[in-house]
Legacy VTK file of the C-alpha trace (Angstrom):
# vtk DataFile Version 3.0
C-alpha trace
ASCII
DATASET POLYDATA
POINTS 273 float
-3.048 1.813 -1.344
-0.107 1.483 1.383
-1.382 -2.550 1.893
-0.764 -4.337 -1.508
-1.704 -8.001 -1.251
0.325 -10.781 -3.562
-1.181 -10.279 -6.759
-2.741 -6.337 -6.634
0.156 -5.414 -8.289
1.193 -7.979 -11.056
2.010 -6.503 -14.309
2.765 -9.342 -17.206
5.780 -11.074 -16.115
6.047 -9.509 -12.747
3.952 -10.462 -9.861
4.703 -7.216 -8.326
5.217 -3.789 -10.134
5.455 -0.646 -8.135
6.238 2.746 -9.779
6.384 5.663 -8.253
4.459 7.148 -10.942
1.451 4.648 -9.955
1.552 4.955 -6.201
2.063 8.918 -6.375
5.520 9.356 -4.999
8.584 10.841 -6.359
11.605 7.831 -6.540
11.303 4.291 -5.085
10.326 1.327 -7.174
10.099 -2.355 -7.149
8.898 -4.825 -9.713
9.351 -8.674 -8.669
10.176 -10.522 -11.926
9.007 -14.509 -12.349
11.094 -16.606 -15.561
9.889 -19.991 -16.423
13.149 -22.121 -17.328
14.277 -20.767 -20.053
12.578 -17.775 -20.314
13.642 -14.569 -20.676
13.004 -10.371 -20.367
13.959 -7.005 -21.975
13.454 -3.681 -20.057
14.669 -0.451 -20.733
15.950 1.356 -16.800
14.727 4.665 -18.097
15.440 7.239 -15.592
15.538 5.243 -12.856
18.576 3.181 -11.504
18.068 -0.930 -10.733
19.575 -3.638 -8.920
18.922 -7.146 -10.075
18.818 -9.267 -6.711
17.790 -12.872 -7.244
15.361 -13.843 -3.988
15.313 -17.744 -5.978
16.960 -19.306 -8.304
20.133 -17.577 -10.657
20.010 -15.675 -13.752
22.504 -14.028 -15.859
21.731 -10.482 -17.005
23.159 -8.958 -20.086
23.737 -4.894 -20.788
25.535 -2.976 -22.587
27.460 -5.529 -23.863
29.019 -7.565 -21.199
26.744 -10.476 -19.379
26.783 -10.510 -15.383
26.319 -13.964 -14.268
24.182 -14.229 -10.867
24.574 -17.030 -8.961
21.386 -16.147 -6.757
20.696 -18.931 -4.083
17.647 -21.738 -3.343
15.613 -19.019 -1.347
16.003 -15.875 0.881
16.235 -18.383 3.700
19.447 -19.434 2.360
21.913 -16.941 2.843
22.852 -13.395 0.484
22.607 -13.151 -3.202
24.908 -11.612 -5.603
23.208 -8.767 -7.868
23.806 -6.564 -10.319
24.177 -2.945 -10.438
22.165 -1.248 -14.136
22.346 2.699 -14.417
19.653 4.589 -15.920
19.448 5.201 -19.268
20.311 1.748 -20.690
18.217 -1.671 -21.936
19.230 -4.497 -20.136
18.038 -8.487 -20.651
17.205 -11.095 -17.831
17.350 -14.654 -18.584
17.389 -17.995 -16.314
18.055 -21.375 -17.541
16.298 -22.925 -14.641
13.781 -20.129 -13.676
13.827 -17.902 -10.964
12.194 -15.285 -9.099
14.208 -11.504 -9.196
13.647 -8.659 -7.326
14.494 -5.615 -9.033
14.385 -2.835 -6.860
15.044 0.606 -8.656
15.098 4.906 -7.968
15.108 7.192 -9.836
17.927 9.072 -10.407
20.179 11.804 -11.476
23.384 10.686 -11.644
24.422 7.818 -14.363
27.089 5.118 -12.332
28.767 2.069 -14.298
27.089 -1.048 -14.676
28.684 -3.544 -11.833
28.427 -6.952 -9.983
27.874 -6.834 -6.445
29.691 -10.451 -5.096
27.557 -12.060 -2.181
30.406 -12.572 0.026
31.020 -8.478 -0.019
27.330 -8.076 1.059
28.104 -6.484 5.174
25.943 -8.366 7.436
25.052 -7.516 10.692
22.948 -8.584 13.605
21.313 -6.156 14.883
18.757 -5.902 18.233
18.742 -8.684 21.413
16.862 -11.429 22.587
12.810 -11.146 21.282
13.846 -8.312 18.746
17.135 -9.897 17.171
17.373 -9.973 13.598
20.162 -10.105 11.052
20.432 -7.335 8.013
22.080 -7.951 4.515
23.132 -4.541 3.651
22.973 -5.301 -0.235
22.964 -1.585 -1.171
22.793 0.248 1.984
23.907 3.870 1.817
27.342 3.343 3.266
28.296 0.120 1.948
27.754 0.146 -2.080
27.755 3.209 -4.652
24.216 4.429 -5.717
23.036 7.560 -6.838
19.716 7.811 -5.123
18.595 3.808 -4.006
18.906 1.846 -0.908
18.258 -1.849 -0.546
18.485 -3.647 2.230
17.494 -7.439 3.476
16.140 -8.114 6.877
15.714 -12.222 8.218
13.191 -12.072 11.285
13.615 -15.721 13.134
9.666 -16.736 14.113
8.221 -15.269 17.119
10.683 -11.813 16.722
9.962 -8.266 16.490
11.975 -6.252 14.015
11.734 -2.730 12.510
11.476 -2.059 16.099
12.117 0.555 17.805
9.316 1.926 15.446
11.496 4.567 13.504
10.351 7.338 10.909
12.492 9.335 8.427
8.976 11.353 6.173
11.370 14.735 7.030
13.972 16.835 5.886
16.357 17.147 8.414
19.718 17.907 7.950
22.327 15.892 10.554
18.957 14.047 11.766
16.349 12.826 9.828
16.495 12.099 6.054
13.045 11.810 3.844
12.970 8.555 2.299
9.879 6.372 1.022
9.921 3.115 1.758
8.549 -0.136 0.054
8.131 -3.576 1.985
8.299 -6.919 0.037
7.701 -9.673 2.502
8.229 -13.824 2.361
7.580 -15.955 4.777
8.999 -19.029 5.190
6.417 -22.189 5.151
6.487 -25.168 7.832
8.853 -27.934 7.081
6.678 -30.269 7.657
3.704 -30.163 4.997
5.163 -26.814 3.829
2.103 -24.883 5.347
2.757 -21.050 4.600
3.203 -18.318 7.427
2.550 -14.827 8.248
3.734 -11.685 9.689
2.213 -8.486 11.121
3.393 -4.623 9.854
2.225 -1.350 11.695
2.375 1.765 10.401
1.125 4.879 12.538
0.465 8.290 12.333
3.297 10.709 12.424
1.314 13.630 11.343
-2.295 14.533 11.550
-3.813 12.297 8.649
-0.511 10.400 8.102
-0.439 6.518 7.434
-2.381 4.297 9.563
-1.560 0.285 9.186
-1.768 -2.726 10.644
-1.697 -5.297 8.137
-1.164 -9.230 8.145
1.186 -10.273 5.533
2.095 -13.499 3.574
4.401 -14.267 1.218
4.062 -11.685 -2.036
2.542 -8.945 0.234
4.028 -5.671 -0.384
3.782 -2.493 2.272
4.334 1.117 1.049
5.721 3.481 3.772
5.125 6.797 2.360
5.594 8.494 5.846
4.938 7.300 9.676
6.016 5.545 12.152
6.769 2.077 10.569
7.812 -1.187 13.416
7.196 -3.332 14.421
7.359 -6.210 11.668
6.196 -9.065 13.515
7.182 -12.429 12.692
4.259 -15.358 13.090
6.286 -18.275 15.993
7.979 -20.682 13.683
8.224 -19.036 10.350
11.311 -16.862 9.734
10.264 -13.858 8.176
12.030 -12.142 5.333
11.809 -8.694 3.551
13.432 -6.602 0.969
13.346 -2.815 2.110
13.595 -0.497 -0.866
14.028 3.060 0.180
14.581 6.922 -2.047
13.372 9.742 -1.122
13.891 13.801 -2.584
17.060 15.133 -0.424
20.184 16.231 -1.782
22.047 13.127 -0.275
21.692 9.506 -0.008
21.508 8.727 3.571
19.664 6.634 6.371
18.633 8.844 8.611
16.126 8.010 11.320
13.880 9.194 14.115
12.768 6.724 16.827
9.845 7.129 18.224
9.610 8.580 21.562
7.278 6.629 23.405
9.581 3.185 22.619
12.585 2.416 24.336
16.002 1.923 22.059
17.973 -0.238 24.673
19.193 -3.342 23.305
16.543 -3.120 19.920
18.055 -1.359 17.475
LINES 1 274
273 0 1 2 3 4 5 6 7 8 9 10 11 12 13 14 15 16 17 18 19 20 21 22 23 24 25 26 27 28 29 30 31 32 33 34 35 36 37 38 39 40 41 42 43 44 45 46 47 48 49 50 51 52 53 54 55 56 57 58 59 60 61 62 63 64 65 66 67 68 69 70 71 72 73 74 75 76 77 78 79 80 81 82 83 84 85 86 87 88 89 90 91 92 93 94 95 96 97 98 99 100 101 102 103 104 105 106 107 108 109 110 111 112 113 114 115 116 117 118 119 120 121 122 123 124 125 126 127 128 129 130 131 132 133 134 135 136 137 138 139 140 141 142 143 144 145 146 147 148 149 150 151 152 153 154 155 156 157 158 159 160 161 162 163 164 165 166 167 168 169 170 171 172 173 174 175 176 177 178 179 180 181 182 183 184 185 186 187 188 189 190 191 192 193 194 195 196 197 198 199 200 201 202 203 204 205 206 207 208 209 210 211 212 213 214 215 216 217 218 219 220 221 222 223 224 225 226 227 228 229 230 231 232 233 234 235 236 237 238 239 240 241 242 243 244 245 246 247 248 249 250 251 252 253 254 255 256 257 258 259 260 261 262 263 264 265 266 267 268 269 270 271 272
């Protein structure tokens, strides 16, 4: 399944759970973790690495005998999160006083790195693209601006009416100096109407880079979740009015960690990317 609607993928406390294991690829993960006030959750990382990134509310998360305090925020709309950093190999607890939503996006991994905070106001953010396709980026855990073995995590805000992803971009290839081979994961909210509080949508293509390859074109609301396992992935359209958000999650199989892409040929890059 490379569409997975809000609730396909719920798994006890988390309304989405996606293991590579499950969707038949080798390292990206996500699992989208809802606490009640006062509630609270136990995982083990196994051999996968994690960031905790709240998307609403704060939470403080406890490992290995220290307790990271996470200030989170009101909603993605309101600006970066802090997050915290959990290796594999470890057990690890969750808990929110006033209940929260929490992204935890994961890879696995060979290496084992420390357990650290990530402060919100270190989080690089850039704009990125012109006019119809602007768009800003949170670089939480990009591949050049904080220390993990295998995972990337990034944050893109769409304003309404905007293209992003765009030019449409692929990296399903082993390339050294050009392309790296990274899946991909899509977690998508959309922000409602002010008035009345009326939910929005979006729009995500996939196409064919390969004979047989991925073929999308999907309409997504808040919860939705896209898996890029290869193809030509842009543009993420954003429905006029409704600022769209999403959490990419990206690993892949090469011997480094790096964002590597291939635009698409038939697109023009001026000014988009």
């Amino acid at each position: 399944m490379t569409y997975v609607p809000r609730g396909a993928a719920a798994d006890g406390p988390y309304a989405v759970f996606v293991d590579p294991d499950r969707v038949g690829w080798s390292r990206a993960g996500l699992r989208v973790l809802e606490l009640g006030p006062g509630q609270r959750h136990a995982f083990d990382t196994g051999t996968s690495e994690w960031i905790v990134l709240p998307l609403a509310g704060g939470c403080s998360v406890n490992t290995e005998g220290r307790t990271i305090e996470l200030v989170g925020r009101d909603s993605v709309f309101s600006g970066t999160s802090d997050f915290a950093y959990l290796p594999r190999d470890t057990s690890a607890e969750i808990s929110s006083g006033a209940g929260g939503r929490f992204a935890l996006a994961g890879a696995k991994c060979g290496r084992r790195l420390p357990v650290r905070h990530g402060p919100a106001p270190e989080v690089p953010v850039e704009a990125r693209g012109s006019g119809g396709c602007a768009r800003q980026v949170r670089n939480v855990a990009a591949a050049d601006t904080f220390d993990c073995d295998q995972l990337i995590a990034v944050e893109v805000i769409t304003p309404g009416g905007n293209w992003s992803s765009y030019p449409p971009h692929k990296h399903d290839e082993h390339r050294p100096g050009v392309e790296s081979q990274l899946e991909e994961i899509y977690y998508f909210e959309i922000e409602p109407d002010p008035v009345g509080g009326v939910g929005g949508y979006g729009y995500q293509r996939v196409s064919p880079s390969r004979p047989g390859g991925t073929d999308l074109l999907a309409e997504v609301r808040t919860g939705d979740t896209v898996l890029v396992p290869d193809g030509w992935h842009g543009p993420s359209i954003a429905q006029p009015g409704h600022t769209m958000y999403y959490l990419n999650v990206m690993a892949g199989p090469g011997p480094e960690r790096e964002w590597r892409i291939c635009f698409h040929p038939d697109h023009t890059t001026e000014g988009y990317r």
